[in-house]
C-alpha positions as a Markdown table, in Angstrom:
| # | Residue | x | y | z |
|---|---|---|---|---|
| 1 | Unk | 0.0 | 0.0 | 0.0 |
| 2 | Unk | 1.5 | 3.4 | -0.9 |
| 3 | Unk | 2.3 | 5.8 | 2.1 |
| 4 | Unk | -0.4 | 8.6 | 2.8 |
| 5 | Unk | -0.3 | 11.3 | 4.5 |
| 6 | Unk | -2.5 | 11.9 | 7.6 |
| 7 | Unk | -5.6 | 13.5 | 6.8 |
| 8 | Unk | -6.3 | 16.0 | 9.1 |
| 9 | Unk | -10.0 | 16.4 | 10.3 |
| 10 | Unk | -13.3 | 14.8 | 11.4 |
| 11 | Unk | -12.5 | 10.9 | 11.7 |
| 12 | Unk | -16.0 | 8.5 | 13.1 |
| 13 | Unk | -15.4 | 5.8 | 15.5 |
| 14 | Unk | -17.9 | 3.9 | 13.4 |
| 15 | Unk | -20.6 | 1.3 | 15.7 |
| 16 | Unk | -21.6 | -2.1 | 15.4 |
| 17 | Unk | -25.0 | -2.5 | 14.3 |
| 18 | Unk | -26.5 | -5.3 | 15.3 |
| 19 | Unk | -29.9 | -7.3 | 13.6 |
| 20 | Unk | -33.0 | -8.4 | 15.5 |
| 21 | Unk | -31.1 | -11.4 | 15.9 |
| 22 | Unk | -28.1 | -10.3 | 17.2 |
| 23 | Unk | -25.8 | -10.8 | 14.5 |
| 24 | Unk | -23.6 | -7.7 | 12.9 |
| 25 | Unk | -25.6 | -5.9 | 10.4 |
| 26 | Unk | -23.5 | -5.6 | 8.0 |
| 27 | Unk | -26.0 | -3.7 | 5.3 |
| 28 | Unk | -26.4 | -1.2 | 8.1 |
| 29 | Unk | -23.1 | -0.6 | 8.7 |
| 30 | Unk | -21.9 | 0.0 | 4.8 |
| 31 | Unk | -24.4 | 2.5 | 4.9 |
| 32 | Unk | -23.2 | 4.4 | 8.1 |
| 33 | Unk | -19.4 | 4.0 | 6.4 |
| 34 | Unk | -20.9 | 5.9 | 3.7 |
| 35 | Unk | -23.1 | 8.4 | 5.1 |
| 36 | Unk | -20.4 | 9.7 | 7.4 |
| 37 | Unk | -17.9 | 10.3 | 4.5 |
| 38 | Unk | -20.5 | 12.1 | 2.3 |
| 39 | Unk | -20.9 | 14.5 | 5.3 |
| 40 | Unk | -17.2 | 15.6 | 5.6 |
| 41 | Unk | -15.5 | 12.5 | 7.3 |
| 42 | Unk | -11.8 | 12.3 | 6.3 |
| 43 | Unk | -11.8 | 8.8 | 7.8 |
| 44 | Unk | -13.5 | 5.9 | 9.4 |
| 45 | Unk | -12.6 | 4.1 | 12.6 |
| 46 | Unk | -13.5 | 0.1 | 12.8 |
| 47 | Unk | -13.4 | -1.9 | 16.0 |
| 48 | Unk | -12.9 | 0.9 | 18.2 |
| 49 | Unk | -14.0 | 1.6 | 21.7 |
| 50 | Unk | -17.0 | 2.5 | 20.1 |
| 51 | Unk | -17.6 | -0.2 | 18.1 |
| 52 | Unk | -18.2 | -2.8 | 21.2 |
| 53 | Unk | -15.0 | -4.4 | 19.8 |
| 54 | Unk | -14.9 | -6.7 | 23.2 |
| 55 | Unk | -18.0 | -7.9 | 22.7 |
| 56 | Unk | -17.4 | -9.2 | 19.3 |
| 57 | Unk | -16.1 | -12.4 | 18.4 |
| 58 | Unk | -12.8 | -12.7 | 15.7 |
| 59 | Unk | -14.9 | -13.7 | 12.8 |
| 60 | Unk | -17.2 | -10.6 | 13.8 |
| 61 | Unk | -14.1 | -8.6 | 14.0 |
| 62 | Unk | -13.0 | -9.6 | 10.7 |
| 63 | Unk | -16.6 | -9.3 | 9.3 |
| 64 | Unk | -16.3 | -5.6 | 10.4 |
| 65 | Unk | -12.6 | -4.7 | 8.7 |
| 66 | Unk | -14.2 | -6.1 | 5.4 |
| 67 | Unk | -16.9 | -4.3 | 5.0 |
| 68 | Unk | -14.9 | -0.9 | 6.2 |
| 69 | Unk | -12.2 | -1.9 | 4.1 |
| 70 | Unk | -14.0 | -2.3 | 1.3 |
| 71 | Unk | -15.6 | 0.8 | 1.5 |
| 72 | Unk | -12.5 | 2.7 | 2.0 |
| 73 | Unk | -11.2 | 1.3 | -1.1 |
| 74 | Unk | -14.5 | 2.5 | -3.2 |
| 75 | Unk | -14.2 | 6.0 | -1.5 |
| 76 | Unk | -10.4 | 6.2 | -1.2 |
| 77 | Unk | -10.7 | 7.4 | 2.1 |
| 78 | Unk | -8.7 | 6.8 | 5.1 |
| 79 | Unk | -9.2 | 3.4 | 7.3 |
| 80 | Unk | -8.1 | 3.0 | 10.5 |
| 81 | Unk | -8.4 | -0.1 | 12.5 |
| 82 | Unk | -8.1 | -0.3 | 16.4 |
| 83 | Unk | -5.3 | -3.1 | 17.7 |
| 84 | Unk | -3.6 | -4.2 | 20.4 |
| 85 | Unk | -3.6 | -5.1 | 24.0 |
| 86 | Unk | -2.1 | -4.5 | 27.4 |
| 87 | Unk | 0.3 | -7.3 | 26.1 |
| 88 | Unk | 2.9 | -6.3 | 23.9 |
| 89 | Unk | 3.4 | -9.5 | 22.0 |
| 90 | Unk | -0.6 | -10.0 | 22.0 |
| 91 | Unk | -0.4 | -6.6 | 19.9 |
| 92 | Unk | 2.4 | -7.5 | 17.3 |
| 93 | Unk | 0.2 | -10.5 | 16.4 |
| 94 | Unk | -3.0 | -8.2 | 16.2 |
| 95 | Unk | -1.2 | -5.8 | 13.9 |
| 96 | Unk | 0.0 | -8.5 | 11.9 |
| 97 | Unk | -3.0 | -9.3 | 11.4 |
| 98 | Unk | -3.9 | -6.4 | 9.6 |
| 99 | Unk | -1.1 | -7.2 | 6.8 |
| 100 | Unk | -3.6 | -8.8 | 4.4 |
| 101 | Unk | -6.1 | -5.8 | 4.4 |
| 102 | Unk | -5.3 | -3.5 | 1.6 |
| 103 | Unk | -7.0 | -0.4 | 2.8 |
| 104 | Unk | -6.2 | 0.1 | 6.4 |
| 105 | Unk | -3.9 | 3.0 | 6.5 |
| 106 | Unk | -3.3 | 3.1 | 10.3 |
| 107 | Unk | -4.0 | 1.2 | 13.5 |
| 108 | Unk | -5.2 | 2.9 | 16.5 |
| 109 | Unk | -3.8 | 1.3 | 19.5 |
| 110 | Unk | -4.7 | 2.0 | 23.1 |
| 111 | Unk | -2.2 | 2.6 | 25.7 |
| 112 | Unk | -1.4 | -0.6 | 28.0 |
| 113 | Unk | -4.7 | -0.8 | 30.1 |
| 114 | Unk | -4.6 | -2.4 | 33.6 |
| 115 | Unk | -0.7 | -3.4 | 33.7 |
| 116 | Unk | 0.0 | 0.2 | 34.1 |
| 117 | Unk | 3.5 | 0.2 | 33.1 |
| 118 | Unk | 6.5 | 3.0 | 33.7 |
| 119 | Unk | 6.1 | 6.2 | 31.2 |
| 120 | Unk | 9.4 | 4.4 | 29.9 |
| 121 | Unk | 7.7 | 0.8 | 29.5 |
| 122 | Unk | 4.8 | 2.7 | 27.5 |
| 123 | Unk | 7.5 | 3.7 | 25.2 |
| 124 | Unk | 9.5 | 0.7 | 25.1 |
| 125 | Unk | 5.6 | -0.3 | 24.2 |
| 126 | Unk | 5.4 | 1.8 | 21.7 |
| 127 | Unk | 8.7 | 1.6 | 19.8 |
| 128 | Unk | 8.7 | -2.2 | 19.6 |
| 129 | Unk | 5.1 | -1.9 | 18.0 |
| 130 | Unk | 6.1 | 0.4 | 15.7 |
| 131 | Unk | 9.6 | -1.2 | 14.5 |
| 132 | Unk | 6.6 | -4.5 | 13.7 |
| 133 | Unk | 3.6 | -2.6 | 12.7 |
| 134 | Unk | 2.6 | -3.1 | 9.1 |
| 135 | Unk | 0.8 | 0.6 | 8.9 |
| 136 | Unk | 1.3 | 3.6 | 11.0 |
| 137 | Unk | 0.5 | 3.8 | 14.8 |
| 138 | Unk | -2.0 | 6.2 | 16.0 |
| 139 | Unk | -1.6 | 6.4 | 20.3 |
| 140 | Unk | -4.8 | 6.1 | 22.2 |
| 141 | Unk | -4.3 | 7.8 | 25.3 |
| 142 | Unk | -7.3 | 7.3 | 27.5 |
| 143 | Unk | -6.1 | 7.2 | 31.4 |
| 144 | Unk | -9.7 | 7.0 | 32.5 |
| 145 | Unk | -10.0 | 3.2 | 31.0 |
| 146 | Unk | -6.3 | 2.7 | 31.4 |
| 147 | Unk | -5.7 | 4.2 | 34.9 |
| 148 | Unk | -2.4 | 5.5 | 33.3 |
| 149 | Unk | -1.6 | 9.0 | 32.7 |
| 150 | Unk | 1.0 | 9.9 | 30.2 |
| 151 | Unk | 2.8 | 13.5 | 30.3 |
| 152 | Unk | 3.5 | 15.7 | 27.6 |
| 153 | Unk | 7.5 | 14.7 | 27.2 |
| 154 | Unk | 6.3 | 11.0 | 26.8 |
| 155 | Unk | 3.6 | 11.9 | 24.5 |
| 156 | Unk | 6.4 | 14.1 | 22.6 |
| 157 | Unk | 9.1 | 10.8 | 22.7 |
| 158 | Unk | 6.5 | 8.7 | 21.0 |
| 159 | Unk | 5.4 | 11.6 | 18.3 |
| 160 | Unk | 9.2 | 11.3 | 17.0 |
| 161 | Unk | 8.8 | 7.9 | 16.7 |
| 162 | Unk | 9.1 | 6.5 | 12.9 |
| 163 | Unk | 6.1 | 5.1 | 12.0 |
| 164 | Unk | 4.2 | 6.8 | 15.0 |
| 165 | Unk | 1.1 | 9.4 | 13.7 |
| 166 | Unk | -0.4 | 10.7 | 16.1 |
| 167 | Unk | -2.5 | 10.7 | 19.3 |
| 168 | Unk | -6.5 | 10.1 | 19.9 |
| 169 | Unk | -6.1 | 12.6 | 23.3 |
| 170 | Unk | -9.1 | 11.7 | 25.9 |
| 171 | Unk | -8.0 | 13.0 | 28.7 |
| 172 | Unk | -11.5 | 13.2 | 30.2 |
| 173 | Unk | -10.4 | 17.1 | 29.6 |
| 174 | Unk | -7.6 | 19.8 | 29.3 |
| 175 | Unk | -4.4 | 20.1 | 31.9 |
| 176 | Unk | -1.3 | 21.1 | 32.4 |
| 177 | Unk | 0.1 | 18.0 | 30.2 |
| 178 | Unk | -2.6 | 19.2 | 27.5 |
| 179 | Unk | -1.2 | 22.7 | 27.2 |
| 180 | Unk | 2.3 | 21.5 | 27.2 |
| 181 | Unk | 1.3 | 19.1 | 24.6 |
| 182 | Unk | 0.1 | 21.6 | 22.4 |
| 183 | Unk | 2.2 | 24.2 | 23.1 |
| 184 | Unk | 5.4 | 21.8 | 21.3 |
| 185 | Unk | 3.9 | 18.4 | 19.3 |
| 186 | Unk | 6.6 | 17.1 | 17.4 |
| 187 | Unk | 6.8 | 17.6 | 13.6 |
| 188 | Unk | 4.8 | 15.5 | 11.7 |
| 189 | Unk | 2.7 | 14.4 | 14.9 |
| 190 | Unk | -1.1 | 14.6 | 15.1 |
| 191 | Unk | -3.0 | 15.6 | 18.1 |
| 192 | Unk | -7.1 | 14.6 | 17.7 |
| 193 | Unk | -9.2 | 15.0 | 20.0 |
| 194 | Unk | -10.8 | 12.3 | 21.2 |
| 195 | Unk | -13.1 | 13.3 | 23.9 |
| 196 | Unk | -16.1 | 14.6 | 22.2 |
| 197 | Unk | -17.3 | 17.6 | 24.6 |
| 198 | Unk | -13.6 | 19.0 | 24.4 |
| 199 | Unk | -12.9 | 18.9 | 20.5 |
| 200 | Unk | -13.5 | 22.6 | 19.9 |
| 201 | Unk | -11.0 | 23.6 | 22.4 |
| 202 | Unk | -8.5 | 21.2 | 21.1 |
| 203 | Unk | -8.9 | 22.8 | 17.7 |
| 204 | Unk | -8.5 | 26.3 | 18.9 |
| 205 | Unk | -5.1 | 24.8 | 20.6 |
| 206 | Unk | -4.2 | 23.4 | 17.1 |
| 207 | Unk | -5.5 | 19.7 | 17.4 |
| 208 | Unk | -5.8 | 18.4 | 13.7 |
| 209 | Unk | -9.0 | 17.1 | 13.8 |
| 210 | Unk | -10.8 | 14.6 | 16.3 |
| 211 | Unk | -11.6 | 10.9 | 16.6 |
| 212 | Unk | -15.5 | 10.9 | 17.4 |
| 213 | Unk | -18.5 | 8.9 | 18.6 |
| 214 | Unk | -20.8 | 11.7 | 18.2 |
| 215 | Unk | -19.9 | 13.0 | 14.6 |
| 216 | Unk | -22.6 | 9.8 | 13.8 |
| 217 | Unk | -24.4 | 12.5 | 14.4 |
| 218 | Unk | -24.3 | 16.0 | 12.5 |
| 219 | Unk | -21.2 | 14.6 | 10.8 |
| 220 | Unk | -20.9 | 18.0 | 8.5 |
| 221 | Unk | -21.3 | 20.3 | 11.2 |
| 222 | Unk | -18.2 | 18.7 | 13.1 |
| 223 | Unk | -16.0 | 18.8 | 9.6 |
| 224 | Unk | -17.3 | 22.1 | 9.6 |
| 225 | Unk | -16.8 | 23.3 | 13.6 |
| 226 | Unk | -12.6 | 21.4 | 12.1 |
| 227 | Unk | -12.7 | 23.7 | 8.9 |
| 228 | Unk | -13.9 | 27.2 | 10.8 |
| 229 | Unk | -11.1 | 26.9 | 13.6 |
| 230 | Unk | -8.2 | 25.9 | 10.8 |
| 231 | Unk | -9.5 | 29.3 | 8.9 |
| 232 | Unk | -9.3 | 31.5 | 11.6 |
| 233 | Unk | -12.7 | 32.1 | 11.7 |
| 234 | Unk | -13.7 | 32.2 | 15.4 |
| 235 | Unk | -17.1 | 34.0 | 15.4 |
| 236 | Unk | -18.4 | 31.0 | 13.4 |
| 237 | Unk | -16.5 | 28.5 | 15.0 |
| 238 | Unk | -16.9 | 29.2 | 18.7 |
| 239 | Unk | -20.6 | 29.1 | 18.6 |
| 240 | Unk | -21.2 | 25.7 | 16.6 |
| 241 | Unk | -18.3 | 24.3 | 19.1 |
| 242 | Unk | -20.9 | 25.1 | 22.0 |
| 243 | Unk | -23.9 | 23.8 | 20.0 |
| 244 | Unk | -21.7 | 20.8 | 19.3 |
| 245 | Unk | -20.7 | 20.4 | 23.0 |
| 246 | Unk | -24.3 | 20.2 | 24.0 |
| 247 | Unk | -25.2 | 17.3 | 21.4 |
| 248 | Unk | -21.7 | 15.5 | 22.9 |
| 249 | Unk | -22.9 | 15.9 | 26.2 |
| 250 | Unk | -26.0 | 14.3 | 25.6 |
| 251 | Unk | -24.2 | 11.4 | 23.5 |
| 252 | Unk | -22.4 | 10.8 | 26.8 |
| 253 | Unk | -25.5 | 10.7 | 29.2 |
| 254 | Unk | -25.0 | 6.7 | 29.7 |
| 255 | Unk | -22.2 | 4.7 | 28.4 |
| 256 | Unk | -20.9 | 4.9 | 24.9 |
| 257 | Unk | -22.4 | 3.8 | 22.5 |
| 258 | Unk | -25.7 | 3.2 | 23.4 |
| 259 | Unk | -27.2 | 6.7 | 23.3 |
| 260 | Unk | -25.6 | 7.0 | 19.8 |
| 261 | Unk | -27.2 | 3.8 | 18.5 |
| 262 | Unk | -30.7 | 4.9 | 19.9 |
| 263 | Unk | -30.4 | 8.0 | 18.0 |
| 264 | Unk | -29.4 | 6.0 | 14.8 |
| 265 | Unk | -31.8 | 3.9 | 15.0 |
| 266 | Unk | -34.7 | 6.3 | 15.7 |
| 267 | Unk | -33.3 | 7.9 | 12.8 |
| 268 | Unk | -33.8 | 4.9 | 10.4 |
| 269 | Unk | -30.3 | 4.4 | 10.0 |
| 270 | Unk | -29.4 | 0.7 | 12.1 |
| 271 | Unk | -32.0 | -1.8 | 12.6 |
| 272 | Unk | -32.1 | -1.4 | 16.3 |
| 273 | Unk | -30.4 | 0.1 | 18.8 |
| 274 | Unk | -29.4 | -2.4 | 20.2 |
| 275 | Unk | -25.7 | -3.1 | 22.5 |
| 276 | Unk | -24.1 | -6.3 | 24.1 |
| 277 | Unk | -24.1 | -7.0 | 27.8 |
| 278 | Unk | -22.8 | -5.9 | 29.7 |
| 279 | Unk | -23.8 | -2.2 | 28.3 |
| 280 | Unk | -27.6 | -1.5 | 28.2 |
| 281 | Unk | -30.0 | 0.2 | 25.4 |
| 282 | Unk | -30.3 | 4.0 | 26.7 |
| 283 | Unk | -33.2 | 4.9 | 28.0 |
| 284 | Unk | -36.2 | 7.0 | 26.4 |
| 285 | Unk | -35.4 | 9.9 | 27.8 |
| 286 | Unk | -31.4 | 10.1 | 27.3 |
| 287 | Unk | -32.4 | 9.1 | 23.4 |
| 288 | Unk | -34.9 | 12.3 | 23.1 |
| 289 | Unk | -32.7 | 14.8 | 24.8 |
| 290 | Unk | -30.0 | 13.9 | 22.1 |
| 291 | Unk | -32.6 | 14.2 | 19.3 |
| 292 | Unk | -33.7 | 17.8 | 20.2 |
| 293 | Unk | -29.8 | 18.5 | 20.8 |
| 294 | Unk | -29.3 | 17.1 | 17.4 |
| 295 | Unk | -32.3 | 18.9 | 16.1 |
| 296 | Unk | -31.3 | 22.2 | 17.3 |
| 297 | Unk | -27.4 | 21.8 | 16.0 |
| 298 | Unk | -29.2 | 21.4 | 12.7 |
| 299 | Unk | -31.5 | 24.0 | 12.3 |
């Protein structure tokens, strides 16, 4: 596959749609591949956080990558995948595994989870995967799943790695090691937001774009809230970042992604809104505040 070069922007964490019968609804989840690009996505996101990827079984997994990967290929758009595990050989295999794929163009790979390694065994982590990988790494940084909190010069030692591209930042919100971050990224080295409610900030810092389980939703009026901040244009941007922030919050009323998949599916889009145990279907009333937020970001 021929190098590309990061494309900076609106990148969708794409769900798992499941059928009545509890299989992966694969029709349903083409569809969502596609709407999200012809809104302004640069990218999709398959078997991420979002995507109930611990809930799904290796065939499923694989199931999932095929359909994303193929329509990446149709679109030419940028695929990444999420791999790896706590275990450092665990992930070399898993990012192996990509190898036969011809469209993924980067994996994302969350920080060592539980084992809570040194900031120097989370780069030894790091470097090793990235000597093996057969794409590009993209950091997931996520201490409240991890319970591991990386500063900004360890962040900045893995963004010069070769074959390192950037960072999904979720924080849970903006620090000290946030504004150092920013203030210095390494050449070359993305910073995307990855919690939802704090993207606009992060873009007014200089974040490249953002890795999100809300632009399901609104998907053009997050590429645009991107495109406002990278032009300058504040009085445009800061108002559709607070709009957005409302929607977000909503989004993130009960675990991820099941207020996103109610919304979906009231919206026609999936063929229930239905999640894996041990996540629950949102409620009725967590699902209509998120429409009317929805409904007023798009008016």
């Amino acid at each position: 596959m021929a190098e590309q070069t990061f494309p900076q922007g609106i990148h969708v964490p794409l769900v798992t749609p499941f059928t009545p019968s509890g299989e992966v609804a694969t029709e349903a989840l083409e569809g969502l591949a596609h709407r999200v690009l012809d809104d302004g996505a640069k990218g999709i996101v398959a078997l991420g956080t979002t995507a109930e990827v611990a809930t799904l079984d290796a065939a499923e997994q694989r199931e999932v990558v095929r359909v994303c990967d193929r329509v990446c290929r149709e679109r030419g758009a940028w695929l990444t995948v999420g791999a790896g595990s706590n275990d450092t050989r665990a992930s070399e295999a898993a990012l192996a595994g990509l190898s036969p794929w011809p469209s993924p163009a980067a994996a994302l790979v969350t920080v060592p989870a539980f084992t809570r390694p040194s900031q120097e065994g989370v780069i030894a982590h790091f470097t090793r995967l990235a000597e093996v990988s057969p794409v590009p790494l993209i950091v997931y940084d996520i201490p409240y799943r991890t319970a591991l909190t990386l500063s900004a010069v360890t962040l900045r030692t893995l963004g010069t790695l070769a074959g390192v591209v950037a960072v999904k930042h979720a924080t849970g919100g903006i620090g000290q090691e946030t504004v150092r971050l920013m203030a210095d990224p390494p050449p070359g080295f993305h910073v995307l937001a990855g919690d939802d409610l704090f993207v606009s900030p992060l873009l007014a810092m200089g974040a490249s774009g953002g890795i999100l389980a809300t632009a399901h939703l609104a998907t053009g009026r997050f590429a645009a809230l991107h495109d406002a901040w990278r032009a300058g244009e504040v009085t445009r941007a800061r108002p559709l970042g607070h709009a957005l922030a409302g929607l977000s919050a909503a989004c993130f009323r009960e675990p991820n992604p099941s207020v996103v998949k109610g919304v979906l599916h009231e919206r026609g889009l999936i063929p229930t809104p239905d999640v894996r145990l041990p996540l629950l279907p949102a409620g009725k009333a967590a699902v209509e505040e998120a429409l009317e937020q929805l409904d007023r970001v798009e008016s």
